[in-house]
Phi, psi and omega in degrees: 000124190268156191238128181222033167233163184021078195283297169338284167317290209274004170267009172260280205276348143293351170041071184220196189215152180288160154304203187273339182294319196119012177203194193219121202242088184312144156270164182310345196255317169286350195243334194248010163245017176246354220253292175298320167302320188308301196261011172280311182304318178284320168284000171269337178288305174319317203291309192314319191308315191295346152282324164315299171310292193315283181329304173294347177273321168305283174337304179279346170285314184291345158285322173293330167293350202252328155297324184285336163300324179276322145339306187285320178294319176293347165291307220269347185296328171274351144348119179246102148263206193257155188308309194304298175290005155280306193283348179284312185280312170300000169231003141292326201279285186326286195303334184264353140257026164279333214254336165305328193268333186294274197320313179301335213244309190302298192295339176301277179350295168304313148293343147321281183324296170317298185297350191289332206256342162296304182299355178290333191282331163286339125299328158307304182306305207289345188265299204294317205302326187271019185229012161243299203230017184081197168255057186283024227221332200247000163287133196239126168257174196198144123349086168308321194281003165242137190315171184236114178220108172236102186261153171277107194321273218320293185335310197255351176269345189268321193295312174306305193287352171259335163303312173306321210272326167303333169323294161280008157257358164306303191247016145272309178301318140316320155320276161298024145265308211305330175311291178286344160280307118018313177275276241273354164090033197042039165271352178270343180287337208265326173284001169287310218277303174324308170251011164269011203038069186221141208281190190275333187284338265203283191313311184303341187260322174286344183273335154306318134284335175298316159306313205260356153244014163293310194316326216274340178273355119349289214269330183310328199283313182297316121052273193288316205283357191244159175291162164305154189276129187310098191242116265203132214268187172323314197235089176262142176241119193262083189264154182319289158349351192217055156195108175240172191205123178272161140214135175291150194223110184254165194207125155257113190233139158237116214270142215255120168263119173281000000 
């Protein structure tokens, strides 16, 4: 089989070198290894998805415990109880949407991570795919009479985890007034009302908003930082300038007594 595209990759992965022509001209021991990189790739690409979803189900289980903890201190908080017994459940409250925002931040990470080694592996596919199997990997069909929209699960799945993550950050910061107004006996509440001289309905309508433009700078701020949901055009063209390929290099020496 003469290999004569992407010469490199495959004198990289046959650990040979082109002729004299400019391509590789495979042998049959060399053709049954590219045969094998092929369904290897794919079935490594499987595993990964499949890992990722294991990994996000843990994650998203261990955050839904961690909302019904913060949900019940905060139910329990309207309670009328005592300053003491406020400020204890407000910083259970507190500490458990700090570790939502750790755990919401992790998860970004962790799905970031996931997609690079599914797409490293989908490169692989797309190099190998055309001496196994064409291009079936890189064709797409569409709707003419409908818009061409192929959006990115991971994308729009990061976008739901940054929402989460304002969300806690939302209710550590309610948390930590209500904590420290709480240790102070309500006195900060009574010295806002005192000196701005405004009755508690009033005050309660100005701490709602002020909450609610917390939420919104919040949410502006996360926003800024993730990209548009990824819609992906007809035609991706991957050129040398935007794709490089390492291979790592292991070596085993054992020094020998003479």
């Amino acid at each position: 089989m003469l290999i004569t595209m992407n010469i490199e990759y495959f004198e990289t992965l046959l650990g040979r070198v082109r002729n004299q022509h400019g391509y590789i001209d495979a042998s049959p021991s060399e053709v049954n290894k590219i045969h094998s990189a092929f369904e290897k790739a794919h079935d490594i690409r499987k595993f990964e998805i499949g890992l990722y979803w294991q990994r996000s189900a843990y994650l998203w289980g261990f955050i839904s415990v961690l909302t019904a903890v913060c949900a019940y201190c905060f139910t329990k908080l309207l309670d009328p109880i005592s300053y003491n017994q406020k400020a204890i459940i407000a910083f259970i409250s507190l500490v458990t949407s700090l570790v939502g925002v750790v755990f919401s931040d992790m998860w970004v990470k962790l799905s970031s991570s996931s997609k690079y080694w599914q797409e490293n592996w989908e490169y692989h596919i797309n190099i190998l795919e055309d001496y196994i199997s064409g291009n079936l990997h890189k064709i797409h069909f569409h709707n003419n009479s409908k818009p061409y929209k192929r959006y990115s699960i991971h994308d729009i799945f990061n976008t739901i985890i940054r929402r989460v993550s304002v969300i806690w950050w939302f209710t550590s910061i309610i948390s930590f007034f209500t904590f420290i107004n709480s240790i102070a006996q309500g006195k900060i509440t009574e010295r806002i009302i005192k000196t701005t001289e405004m009755s508690q309905e009033l005050f309660l309508a100005a701490y709602i908003l002020l909450l609610a433009a917390i939420f919104v700078a919040l949410a502006l701020f996360y926003m800024s930082k993730e990209k548009q949901l990824k819609i992906k055009d007809k035609k991706e063209i991957v050129d040398d300038s935007s794709l490089t390929f390492t291979c790592d290099d292991f070596t085993c020496t054992k020094d020998m007594e003479q």
